[in-house]
LOZA-425391 format. One line per 2 residues: number of its first residue (from 0); their letters; for each residue x, y, z of C-alpha. Coordinates in steps of 0.5 Angstrom, whole numbers, plus 500, padded with zeros to 3 digits. Each point is the difference from the previous one (the first is absolute). Example, Ala and Ser with C-alpha at 12.3 -4.5 7.8 and 13.67 -1.06 7.14 Angstrom:
0) AS) 525/491/516  502/507/498
END
This chain:
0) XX) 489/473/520  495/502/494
2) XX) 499/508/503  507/499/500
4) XX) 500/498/492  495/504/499
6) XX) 503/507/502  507/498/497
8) XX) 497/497/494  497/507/499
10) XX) 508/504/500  501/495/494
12) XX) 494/502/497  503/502/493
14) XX) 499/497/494  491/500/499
16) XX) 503/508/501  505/501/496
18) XX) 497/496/494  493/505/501
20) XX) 501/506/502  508/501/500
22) XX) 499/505/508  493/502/497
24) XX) 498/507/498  506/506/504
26) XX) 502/493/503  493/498/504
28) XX) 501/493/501  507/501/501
30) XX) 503/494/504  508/500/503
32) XX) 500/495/495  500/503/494
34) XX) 502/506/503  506/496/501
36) XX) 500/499/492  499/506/498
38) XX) 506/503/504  504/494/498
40) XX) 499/499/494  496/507/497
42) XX) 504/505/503  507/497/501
44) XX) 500/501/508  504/494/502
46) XX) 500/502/507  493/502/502
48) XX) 497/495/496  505/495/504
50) XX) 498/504/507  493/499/497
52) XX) 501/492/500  503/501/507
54) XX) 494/503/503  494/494/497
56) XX) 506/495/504  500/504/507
58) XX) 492/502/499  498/492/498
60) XX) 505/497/507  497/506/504
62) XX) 492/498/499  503/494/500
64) XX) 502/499/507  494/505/502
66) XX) 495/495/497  504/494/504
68) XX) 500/504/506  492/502/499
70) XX) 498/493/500  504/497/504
72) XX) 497/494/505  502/499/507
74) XX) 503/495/502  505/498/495
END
């Protein structure tokens, strides 16, 4: 359960990101997150940065159940 919110918690990384470095220098700590902000917010591209956030949503579920299905015990 904690690998599972460990890797799900870092697709949400976005605050301590956007208040330090805003994406970085030529966007070199740019997360999908604040990508996200940028494209929304920034560039007006309502439906990439909507397909951005469709993106974070199906990768954090896949991982998910990937993780699940890595540490699965048997016999339950």
């Amino acid at each position: 359960m904690c690998t599972i919110f460990a890797v799900v918690g870092s697709f949400k990384t976005f605050d301590m990101i956007y208040v330090l470095t805003n994406g970085g220098p030529s966007h070199a700590s740019e997360v999908p997150s604040t990508l996200m902000i940028n494209l929304i917010f920034g560039r007006n591209q309502y439906g990439l940065g909507s397909a951005v956030a469709v993106i974070i949503i199906i990768l954090c579920f896949a991982f998910a159940i990937g993780i699940k299905r890595i540490f699965k015990v048997e016999g339950e």
